[in-house]
C-alpha positions as CSV (number, residue, x, y, z in Angstrom):
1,X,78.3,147.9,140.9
2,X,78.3,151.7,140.5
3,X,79.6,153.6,137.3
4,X,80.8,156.8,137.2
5,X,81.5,158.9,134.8
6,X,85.4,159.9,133.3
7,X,85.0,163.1,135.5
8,X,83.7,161.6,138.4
9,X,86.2,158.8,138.4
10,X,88.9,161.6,138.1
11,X,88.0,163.0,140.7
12,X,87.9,160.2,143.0
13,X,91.1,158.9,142.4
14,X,92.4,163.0,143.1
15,X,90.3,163.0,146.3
16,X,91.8,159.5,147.1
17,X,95.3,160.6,146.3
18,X,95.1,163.8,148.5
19,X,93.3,163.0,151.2
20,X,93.4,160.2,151.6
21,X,97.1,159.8,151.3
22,X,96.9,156.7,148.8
23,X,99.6,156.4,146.4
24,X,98.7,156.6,142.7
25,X,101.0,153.9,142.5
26,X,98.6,151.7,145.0
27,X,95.6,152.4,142.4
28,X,97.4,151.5,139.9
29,X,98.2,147.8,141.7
30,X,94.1,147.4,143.0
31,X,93.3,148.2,139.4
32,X,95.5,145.8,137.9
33,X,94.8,143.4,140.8
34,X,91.0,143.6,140.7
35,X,91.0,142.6,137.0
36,X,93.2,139.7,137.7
37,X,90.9,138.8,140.7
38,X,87.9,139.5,138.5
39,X,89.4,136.7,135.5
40,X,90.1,134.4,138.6
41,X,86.4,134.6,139.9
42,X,84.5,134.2,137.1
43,X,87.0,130.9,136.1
44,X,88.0,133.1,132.7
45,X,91.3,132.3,133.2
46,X,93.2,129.4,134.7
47,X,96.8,128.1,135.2
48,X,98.1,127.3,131.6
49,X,95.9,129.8,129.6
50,X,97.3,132.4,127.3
51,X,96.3,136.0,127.7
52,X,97.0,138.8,125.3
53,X,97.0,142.3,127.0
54,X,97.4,145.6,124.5
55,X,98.5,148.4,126.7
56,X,98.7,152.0,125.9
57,X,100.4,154.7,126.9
58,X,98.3,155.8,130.0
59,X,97.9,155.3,133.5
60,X,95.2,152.1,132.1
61,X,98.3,150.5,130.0
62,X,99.8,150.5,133.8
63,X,97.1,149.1,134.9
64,X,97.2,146.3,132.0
65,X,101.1,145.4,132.8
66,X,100.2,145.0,136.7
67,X,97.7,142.6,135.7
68,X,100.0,141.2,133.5
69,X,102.2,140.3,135.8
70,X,99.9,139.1,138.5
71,X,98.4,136.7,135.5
72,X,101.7,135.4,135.1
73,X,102.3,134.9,139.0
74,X,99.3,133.1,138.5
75,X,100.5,130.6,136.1
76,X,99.1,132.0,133.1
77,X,101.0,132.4,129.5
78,X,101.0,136.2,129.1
79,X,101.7,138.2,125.4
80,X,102.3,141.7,126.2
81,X,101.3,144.1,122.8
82,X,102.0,147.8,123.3
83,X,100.6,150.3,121.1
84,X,103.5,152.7,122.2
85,X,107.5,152.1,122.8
86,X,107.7,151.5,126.4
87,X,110.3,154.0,126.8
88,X,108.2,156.7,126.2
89,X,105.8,155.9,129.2
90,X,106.1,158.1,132.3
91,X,104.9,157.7,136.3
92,X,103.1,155.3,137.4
93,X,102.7,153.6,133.8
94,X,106.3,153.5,133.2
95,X,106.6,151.8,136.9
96,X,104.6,149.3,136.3
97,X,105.9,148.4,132.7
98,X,109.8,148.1,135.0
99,X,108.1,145.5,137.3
100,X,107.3,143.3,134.4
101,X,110.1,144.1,132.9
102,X,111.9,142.8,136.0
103,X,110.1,140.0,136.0
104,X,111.5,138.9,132.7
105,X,107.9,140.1,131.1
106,X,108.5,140.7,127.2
107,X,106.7,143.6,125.3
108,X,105.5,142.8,121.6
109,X,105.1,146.1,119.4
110,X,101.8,146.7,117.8
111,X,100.8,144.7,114.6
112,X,101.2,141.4,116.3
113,X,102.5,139.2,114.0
114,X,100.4,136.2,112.6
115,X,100.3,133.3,114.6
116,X,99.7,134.2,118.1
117,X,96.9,132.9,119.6
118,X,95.6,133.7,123.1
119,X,92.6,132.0,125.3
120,X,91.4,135.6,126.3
121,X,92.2,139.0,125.0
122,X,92.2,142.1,127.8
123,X,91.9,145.6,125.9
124,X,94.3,148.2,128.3
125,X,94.3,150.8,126.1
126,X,91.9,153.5,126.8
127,X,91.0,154.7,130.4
128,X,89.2,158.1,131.6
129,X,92.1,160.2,129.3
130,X,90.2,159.8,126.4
């Protein structure tokens, strides 16, 4: 596994926008997808098991309601917590909220309230904005 930094990672996705001709859109749905994958592989999650994901207002809240909804494709009880009212989210973030929307996903507002309880939490706040 490489790491890069915030910059660097920037500027890979803008070189793999422009010329390469990849949708942000599509990043946004391999991010999402390679963290479900990742939960899948390393039997973190399985059909049945209850996932909180707290998404931000970002491009890497996007990323957290893609894998939400690929989690609950998967079979897996999925608690949505955003930090921000969904309407405010814009591109590619506010795209990917709609599909699991669609989907009949439901958005919780940030506290949570007492009593939920969840096999794994996946933090989607903060990505290479901050």
């Amino acid at each position: 596994m490489k790491i890069c930094s915030a910059q660097q990672m920037r500027l890979l996705d803008k070189s793999t926008i422009d010329q390469n001709l990849v949708p942000s859109l599509e990043l946004m749905e391999n991010a999402g997808k390679g963290t479900a994958d990742h939960l899948w592989d390393f039997a973190v999650l399985s059909p049945g098991d209850r996932v909180a994901i707290v998404c931000g207002r970002g491009n890497n809240g996007g990323d957290g309601y893609v894998a939400a909804r690929l989690a609950q494709d998967a079979g897996v009880e999925v608690t949505v917590c955003s930090m921000v009212d969904p309407k405010l989210l814009k591109g590619d973030a506010a795209r990917a909220y709609g599909d699991w929307n669609a989907k009949g996903g439901a958005v919780l507002q940030w506290p949570l309230e007492a009593g939920i309880s969840c096999d794994l939490a996946l933090d989607a706040l903060l990505g290479t904005g901050i």
